[in-house]
Gaussian input, Z-matrix of N, CA and C with variables (Angstrom, degrees):
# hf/3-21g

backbone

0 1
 N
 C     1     B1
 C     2     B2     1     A1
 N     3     B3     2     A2     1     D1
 C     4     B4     3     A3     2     D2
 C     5     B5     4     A4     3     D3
 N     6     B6     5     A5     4     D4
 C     7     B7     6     A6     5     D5
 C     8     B8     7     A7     6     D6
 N     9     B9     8     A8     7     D7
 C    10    B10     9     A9     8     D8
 C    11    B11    10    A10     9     D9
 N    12    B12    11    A11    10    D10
 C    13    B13    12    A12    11    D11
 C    14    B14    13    A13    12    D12
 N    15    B15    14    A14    13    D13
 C    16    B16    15    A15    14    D14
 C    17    B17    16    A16    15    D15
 N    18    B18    17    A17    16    D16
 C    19    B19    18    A18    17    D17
 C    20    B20    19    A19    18    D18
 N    21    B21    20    A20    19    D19
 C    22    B22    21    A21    20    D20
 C    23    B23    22    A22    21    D21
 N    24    B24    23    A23    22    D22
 C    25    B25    24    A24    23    D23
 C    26    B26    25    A25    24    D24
 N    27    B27    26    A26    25    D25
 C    28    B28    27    A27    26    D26
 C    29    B29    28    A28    27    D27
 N    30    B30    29    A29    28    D28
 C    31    B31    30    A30    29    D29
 C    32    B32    31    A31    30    D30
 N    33    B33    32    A32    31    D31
 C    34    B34    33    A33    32    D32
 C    35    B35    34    A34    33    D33
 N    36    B36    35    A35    34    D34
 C    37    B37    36    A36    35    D35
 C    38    B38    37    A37    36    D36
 N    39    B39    38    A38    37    D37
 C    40    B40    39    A39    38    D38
 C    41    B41    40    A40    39    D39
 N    42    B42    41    A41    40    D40
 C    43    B43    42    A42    41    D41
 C    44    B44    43    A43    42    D42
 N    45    B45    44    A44    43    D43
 C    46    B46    45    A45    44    D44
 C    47    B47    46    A46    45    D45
 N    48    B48    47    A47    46    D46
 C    49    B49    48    A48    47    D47
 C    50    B50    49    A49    48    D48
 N    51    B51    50    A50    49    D49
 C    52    B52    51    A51    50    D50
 C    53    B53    52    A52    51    D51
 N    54    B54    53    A53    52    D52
 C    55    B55    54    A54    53    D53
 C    56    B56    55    A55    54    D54
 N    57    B57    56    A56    55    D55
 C    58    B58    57    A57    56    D56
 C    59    B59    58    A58    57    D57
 N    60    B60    59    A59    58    D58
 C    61    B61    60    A60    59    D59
 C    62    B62    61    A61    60    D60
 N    63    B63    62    A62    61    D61
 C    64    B64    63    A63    62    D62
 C    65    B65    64    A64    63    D63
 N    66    B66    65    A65    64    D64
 C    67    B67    66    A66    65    D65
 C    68    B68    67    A67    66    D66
 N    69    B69    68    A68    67    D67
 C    70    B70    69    A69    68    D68
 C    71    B71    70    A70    69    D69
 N    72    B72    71    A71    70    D70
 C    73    B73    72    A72    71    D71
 C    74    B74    73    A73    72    D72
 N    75    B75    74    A74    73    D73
 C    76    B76    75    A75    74    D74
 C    77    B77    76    A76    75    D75
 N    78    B78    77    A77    76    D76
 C    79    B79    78    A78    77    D77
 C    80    B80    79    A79    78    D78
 N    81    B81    80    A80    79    D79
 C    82    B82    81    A81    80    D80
 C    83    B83    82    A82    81    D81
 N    84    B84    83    A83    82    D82
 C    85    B85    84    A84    83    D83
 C    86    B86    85    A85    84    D84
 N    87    B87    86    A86    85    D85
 C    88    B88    87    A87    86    D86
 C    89    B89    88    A88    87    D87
 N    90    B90    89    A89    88    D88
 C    91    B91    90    A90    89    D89
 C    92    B92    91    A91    90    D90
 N    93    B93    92    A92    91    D91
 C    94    B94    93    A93    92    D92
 C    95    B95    94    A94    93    D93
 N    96    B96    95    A95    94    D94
 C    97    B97    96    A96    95    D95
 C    98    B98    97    A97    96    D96
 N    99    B99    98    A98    97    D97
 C   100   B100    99    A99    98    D98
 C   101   B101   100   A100    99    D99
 N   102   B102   101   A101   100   D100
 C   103   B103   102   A102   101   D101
 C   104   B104   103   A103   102   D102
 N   105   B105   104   A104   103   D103
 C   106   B106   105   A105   104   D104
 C   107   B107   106   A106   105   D105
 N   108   B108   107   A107   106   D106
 C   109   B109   108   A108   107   D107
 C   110   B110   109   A109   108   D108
 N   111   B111   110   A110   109   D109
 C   112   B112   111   A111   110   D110
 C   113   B113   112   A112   111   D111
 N   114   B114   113   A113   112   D112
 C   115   B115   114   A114   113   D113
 C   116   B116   115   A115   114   D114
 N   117   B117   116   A116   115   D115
 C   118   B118   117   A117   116   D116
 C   119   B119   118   A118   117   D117
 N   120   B120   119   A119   118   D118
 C   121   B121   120   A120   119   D119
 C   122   B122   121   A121   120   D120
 N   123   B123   122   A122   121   D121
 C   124   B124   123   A123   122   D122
 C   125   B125   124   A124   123   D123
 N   126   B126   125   A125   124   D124
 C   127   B127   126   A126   125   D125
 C   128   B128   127   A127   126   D126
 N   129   B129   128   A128   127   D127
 C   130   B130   129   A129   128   D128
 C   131   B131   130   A130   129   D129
 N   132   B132   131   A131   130   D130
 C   133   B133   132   A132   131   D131
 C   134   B134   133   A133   132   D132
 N   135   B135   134   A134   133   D133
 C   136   B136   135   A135   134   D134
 C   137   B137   136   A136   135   D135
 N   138   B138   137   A137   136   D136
 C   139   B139   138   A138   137   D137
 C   140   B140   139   A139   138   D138
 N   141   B141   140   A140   139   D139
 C   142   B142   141   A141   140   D140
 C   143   B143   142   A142   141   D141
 N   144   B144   143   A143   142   D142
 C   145   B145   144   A144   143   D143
 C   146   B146   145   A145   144   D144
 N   147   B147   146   A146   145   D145
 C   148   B148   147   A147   146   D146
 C   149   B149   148   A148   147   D147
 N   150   B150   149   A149   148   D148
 C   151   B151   150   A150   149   D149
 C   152   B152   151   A151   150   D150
 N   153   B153   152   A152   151   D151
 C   154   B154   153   A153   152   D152
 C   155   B155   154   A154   153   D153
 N   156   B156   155   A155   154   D154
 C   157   B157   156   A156   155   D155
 C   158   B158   157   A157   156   D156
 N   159   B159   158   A158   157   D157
 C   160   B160   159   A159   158   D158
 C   161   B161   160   A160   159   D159
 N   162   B162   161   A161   160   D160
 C   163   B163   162   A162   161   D161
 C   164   B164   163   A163   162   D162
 N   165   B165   164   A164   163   D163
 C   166   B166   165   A165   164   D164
 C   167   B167   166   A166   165   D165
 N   168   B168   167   A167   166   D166
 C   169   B169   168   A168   167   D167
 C   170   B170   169   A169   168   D168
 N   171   B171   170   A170   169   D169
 C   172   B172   171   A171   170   D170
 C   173   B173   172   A172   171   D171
 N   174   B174   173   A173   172   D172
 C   175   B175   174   A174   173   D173
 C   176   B176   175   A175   174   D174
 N   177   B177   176   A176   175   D175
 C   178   B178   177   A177   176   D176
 C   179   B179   178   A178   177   D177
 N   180   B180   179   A179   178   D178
 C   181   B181   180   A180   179   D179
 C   182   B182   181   A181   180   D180
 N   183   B183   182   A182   181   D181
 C   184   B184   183   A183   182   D182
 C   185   B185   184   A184   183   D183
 N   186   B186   185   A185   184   D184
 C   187   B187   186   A186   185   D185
 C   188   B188   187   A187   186   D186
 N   189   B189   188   A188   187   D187
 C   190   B190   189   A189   188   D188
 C   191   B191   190   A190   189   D189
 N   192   B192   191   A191   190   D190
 C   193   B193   192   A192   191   D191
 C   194   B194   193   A193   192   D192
 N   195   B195   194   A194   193   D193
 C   196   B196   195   A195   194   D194
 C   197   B197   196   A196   195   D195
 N   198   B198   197   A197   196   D196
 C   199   B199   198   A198   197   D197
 C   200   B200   199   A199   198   D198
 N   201   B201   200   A200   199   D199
 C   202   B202   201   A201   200   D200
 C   203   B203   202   A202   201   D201

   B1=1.4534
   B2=1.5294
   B3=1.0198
   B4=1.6513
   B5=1.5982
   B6=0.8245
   B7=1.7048
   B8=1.9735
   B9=1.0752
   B10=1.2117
   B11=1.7543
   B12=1.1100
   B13=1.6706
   B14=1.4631
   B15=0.9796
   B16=1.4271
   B17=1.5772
   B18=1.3984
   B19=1.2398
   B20=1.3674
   B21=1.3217
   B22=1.6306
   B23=1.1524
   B24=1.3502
   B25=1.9275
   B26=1.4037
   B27=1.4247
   B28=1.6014
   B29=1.2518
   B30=1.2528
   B31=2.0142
   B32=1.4188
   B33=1.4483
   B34=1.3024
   B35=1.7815
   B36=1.4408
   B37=1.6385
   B38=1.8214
   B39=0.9133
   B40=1.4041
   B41=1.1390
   B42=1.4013
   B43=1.2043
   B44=1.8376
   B45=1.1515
   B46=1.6568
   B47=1.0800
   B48=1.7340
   B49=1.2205
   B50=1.7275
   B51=1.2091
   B52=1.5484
   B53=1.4691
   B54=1.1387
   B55=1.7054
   B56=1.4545
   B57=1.2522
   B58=1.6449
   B59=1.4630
   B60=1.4045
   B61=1.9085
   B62=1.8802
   B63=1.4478
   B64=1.2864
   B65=1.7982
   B66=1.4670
   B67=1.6995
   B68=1.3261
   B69=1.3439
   B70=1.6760
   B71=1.8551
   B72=1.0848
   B73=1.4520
   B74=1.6661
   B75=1.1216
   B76=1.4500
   B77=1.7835
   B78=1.2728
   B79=1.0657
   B80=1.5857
   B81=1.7012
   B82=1.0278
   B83=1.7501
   B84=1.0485
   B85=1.3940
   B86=1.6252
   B87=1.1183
   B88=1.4937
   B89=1.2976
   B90=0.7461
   B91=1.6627
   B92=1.3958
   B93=1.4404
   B94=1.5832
   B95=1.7815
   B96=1.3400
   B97=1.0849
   B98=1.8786
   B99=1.1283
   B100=1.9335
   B101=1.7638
   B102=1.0848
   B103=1.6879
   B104=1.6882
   B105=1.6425
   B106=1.5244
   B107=1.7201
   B108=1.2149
   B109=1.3798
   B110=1.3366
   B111=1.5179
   B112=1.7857
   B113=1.2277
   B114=1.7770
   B115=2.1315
   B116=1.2306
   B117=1.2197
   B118=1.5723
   B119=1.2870
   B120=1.6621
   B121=2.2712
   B122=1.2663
   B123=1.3781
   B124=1.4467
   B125=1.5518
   B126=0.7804
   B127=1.7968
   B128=1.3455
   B129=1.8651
   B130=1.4043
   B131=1.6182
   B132=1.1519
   B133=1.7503
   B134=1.7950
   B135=1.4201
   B136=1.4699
   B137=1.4411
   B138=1.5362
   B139=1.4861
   B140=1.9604
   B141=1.7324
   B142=1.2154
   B143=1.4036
   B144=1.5516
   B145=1.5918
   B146=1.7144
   B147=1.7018
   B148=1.5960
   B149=2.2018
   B150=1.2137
   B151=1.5561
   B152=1.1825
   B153=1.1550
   B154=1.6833
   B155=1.6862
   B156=1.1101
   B157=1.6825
   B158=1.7552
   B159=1.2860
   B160=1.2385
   B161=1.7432
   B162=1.2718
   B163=1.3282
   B164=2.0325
   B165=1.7426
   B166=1.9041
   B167=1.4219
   B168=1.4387
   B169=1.6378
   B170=2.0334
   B171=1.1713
   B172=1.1908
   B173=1.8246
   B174=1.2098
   B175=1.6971
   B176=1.3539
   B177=1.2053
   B178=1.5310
   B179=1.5919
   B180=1.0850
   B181=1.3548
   B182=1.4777
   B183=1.2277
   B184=1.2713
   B185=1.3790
   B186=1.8391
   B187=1.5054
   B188=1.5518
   B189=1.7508
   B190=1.2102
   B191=1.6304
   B192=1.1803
   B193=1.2722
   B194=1.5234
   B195=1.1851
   B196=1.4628
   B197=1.6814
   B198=1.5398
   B199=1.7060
   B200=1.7306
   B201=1.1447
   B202=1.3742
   B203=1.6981
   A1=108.72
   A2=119.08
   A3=148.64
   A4=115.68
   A5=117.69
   A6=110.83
   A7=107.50
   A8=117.16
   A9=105.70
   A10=117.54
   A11=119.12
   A12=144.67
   A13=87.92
   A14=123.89
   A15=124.99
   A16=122.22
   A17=119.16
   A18=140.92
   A19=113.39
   A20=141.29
   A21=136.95
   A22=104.05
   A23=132.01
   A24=121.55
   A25=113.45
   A26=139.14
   A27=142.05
   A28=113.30
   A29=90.75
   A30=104.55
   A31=121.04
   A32=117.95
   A33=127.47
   A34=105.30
   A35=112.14
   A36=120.09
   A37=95.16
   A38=133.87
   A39=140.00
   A40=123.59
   A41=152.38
   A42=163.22
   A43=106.85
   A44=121.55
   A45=116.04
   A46=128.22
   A47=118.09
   A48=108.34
   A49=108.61
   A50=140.73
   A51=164.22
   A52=78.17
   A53=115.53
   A54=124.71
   A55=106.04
   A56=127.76
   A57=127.80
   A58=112.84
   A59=96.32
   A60=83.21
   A61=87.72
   A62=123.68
   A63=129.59
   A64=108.31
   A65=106.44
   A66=109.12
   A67=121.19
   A68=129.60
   A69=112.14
   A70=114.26
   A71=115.19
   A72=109.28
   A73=106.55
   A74=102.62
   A75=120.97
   A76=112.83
   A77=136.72
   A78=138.57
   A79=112.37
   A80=128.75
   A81=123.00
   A82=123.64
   A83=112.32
   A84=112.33
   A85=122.68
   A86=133.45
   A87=145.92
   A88=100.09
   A89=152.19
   A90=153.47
   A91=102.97
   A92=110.87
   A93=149.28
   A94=92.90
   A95=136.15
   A96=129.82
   A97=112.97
   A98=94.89
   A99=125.49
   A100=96.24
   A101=113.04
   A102=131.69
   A103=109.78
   A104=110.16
   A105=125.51
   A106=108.25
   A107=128.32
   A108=104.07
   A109=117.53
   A110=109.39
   A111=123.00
   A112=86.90
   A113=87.25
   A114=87.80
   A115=107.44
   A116=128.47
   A117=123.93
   A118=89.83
   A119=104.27
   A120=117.60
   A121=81.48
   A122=98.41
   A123=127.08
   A124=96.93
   A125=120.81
   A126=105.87
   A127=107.12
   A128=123.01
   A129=101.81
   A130=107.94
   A131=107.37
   A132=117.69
   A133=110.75
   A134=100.42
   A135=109.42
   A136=122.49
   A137=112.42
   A138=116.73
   A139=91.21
   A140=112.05
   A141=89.92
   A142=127.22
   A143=111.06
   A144=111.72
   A145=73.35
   A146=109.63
   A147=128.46
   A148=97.29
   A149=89.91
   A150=87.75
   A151=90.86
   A152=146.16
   A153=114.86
   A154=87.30
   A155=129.75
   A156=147.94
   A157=99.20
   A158=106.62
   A159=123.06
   A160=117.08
   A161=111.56
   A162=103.64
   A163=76.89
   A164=98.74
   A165=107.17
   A166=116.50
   A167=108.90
   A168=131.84
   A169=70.69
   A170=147.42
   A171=126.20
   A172=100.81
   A173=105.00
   A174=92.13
   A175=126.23
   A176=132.27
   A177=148.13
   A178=112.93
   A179=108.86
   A180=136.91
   A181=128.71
   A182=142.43
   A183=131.99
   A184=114.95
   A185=111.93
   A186=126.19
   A187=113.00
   A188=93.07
   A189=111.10
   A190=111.14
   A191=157.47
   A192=166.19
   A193=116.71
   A194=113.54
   A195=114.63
   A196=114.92
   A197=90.76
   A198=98.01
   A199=109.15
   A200=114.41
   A201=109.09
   A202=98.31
   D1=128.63
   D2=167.02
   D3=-50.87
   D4=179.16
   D5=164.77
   D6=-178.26
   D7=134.97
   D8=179.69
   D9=-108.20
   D10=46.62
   D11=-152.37
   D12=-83.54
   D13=-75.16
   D14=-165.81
   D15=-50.73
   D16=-38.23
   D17=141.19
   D18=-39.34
   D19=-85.85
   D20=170.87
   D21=-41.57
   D22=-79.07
   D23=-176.27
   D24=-52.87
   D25=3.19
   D26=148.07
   D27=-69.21
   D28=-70.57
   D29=173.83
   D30=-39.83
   D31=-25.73
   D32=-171.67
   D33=-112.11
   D34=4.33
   D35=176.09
   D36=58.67
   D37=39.24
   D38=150.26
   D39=-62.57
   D40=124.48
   D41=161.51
   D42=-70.23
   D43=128.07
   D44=157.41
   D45=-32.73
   D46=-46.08
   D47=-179.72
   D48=-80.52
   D49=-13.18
   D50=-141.15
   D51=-96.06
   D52=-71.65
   D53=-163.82
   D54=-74.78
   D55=-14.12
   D56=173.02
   D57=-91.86
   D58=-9.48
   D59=-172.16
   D60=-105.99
   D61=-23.26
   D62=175.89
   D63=-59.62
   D64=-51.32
   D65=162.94
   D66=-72.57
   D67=13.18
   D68=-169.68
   D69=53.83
   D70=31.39
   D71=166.59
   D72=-144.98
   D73=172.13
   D74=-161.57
   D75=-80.54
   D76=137.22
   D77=172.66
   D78=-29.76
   D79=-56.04
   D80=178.00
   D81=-60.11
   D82=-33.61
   D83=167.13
   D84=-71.12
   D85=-16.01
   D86=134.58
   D87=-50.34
   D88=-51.25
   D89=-162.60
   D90=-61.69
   D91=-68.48
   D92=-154.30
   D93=-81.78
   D94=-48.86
   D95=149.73
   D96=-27.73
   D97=-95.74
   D98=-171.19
   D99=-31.77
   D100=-44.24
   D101=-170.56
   D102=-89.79
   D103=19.38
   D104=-176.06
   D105=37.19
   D106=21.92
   D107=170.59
   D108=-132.74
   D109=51.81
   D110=139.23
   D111=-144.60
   D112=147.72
   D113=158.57
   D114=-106.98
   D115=163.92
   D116=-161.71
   D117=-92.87
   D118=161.61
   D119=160.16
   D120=-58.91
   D121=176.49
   D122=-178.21
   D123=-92.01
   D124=-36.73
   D125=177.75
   D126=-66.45
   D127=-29.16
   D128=-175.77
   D129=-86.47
   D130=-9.13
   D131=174.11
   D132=-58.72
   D133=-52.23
   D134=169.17
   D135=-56.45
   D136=-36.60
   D137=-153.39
   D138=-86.35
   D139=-29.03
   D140=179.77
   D141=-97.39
   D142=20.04
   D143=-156.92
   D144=-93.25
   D145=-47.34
   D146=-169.91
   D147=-32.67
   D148=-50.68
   D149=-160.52
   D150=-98.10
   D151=9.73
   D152=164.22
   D153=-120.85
   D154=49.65
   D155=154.03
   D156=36.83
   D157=62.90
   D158=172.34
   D159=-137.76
   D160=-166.04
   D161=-167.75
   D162=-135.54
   D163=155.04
   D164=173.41
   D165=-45.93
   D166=-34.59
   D167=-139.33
   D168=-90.42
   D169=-22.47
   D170=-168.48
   D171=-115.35
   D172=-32.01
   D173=173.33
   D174=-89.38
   D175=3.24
   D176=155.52
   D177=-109.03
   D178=144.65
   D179=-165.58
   D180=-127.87
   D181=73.32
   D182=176.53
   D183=-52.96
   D184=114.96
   D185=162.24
   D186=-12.59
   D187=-87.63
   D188=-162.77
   D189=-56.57
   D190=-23.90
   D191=86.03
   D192=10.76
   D193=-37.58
   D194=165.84
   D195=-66.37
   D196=-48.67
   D197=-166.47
   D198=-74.98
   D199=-24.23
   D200=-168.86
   D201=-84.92

């Protein structure tokens, strides 16, 4: 799964750590998100679509759905 996080927290002049202390998690896990290698709980999926004023269904991306 894809994610377009880094893109919305740009667009919105957000910093990683700005958006980690806004989710209750740590700068490196913003990182590790944006850089596809953690996928977030679903509450932190919610908490960041919540603060970068989007909905899940637009900051995650299914691959295989992309390509076809």
């Amino acid at each position: 799964m894809r994610n377009k996080i880094k893109e919305y927290r740009e667009n919105k002049g957000i910093s990683q750590g700005e958006l980690a202390k806004l989710c209750n998690v740590s700068r490196q896990t913003i990182n590790a998100i944006e850089n596809n290698k953690y996928d977030p709980s679903l509450q932190l999926a919610f908490d960041l679509a919540m603060t970068l004023g989007t909905k899940v269904d637009n900051l995650f991306l299914d691959e295989e759905e992309e390509n076809s």
